[in-house]
C-alpha positions as CSV (number, residue, x, y, z in Angstrom):
1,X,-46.5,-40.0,1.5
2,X,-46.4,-36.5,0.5
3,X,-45.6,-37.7,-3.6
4,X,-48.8,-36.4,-4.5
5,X,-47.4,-36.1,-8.1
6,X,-46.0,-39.3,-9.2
7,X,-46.9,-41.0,-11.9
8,X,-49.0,-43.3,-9.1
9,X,-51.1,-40.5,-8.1
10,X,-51.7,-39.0,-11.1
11,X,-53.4,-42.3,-12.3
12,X,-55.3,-43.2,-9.3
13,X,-56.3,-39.2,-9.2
14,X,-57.4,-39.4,-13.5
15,X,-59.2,-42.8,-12.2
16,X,-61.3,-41.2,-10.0
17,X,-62.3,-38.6,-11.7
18,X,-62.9,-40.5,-14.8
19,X,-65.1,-43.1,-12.1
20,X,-67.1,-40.6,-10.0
21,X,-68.3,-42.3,-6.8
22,X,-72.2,-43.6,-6.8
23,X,-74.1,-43.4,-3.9
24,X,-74.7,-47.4,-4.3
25,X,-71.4,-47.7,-3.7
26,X,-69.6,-50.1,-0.8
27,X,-68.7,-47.6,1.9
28,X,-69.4,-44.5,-0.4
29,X,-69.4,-42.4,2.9
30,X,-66.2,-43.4,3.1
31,X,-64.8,-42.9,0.1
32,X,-66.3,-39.5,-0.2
33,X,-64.1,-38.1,2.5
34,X,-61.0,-40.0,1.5
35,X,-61.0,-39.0,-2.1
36,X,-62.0,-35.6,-1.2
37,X,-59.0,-35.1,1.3
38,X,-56.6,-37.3,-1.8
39,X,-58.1,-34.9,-4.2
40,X,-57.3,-32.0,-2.4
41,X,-53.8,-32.8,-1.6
42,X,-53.2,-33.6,-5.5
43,X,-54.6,-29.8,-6.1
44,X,-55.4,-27.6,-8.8
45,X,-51.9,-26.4,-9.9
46,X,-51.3,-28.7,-12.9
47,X,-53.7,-29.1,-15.9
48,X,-56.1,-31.3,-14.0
49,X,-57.7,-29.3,-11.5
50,X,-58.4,-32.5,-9.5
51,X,-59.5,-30.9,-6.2
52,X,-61.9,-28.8,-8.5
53,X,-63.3,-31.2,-10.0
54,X,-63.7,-33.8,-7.6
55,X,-65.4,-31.5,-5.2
56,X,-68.0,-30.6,-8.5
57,X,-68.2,-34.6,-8.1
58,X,-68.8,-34.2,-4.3
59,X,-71.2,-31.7,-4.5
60,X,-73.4,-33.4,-7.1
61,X,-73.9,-36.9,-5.8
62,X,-74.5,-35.1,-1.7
63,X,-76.8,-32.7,-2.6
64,X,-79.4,-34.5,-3.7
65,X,-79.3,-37.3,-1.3
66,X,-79.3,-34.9,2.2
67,X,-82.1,-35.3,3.9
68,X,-84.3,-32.5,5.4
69,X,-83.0,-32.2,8.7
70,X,-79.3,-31.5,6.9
71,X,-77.6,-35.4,7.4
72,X,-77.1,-37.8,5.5
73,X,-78.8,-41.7,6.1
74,X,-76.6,-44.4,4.4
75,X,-78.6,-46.4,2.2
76,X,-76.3,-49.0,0.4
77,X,-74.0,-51.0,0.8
78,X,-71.6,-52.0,4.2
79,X,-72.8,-48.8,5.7
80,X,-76.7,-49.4,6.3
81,X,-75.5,-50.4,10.1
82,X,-73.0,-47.9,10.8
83,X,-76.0,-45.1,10.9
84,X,-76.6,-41.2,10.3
85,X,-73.9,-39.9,12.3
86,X,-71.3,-41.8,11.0
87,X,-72.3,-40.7,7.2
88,X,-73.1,-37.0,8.2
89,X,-70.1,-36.6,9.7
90,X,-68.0,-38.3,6.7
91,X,-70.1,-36.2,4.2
92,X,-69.8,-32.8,6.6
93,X,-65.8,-33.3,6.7
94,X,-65.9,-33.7,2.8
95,X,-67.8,-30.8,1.9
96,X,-65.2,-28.5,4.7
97,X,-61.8,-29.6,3.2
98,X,-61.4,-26.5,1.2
99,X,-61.4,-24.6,4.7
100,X,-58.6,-26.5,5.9
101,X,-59.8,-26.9,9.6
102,X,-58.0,-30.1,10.2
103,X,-53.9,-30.3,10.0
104,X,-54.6,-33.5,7.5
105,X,-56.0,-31.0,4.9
106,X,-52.5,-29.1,4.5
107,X,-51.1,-29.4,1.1
């Protein structure tokens, strides 16, 4: 907790940005907010910039699955069932970490 540079982090952080999430993923809702808010804590100080880059990574695979009316419907995987609020809200929390709005998105 709080080691965001070990030698742990740094290759779970290289993993993930080497293995972008798909949106046919197992509880990719899920994992977009939990690597975003992992990313973001491992920052953009070192020669990665892993927040940078993962929120490229977020940005590209949201986009172009929102639907008109601004959410998101989960399609795949574990999340068919757990409906539009629950992904909306995991993809809306995602895209806001850069504005730091919750105390779990302090570096």
């Amino acid at each position: 907790c709080g080691a965001h540079h070990t030698a742990e982090a740094i290759g779970g952080a290289d993993w993930l940005l080497s293995n972008p999430l798909r949106e046919r993923d197992s509880y990719f809702y899920y994992g977009v907010y939990y690597t975003g808010v992992g990313m973001y804590k491992m920052g953009d100080d070192t020669d990665k910039k892993y927040a940078k880059e993962n929120r490229k990574n977020l940005i590209d695979v949201l986009l172009p699955i929102q639907d008109a009316d601004g959410g998101w419907t989960p399609t795949h995987g574990s999340e068919r069932g757990a409906g539009k609020i629950y992904s909306t809200s995991l993809a809306v929390l995602a895209l806001a970490i850069d504005y730091g709005y919750l105390p779990i998105y302090q570096r």
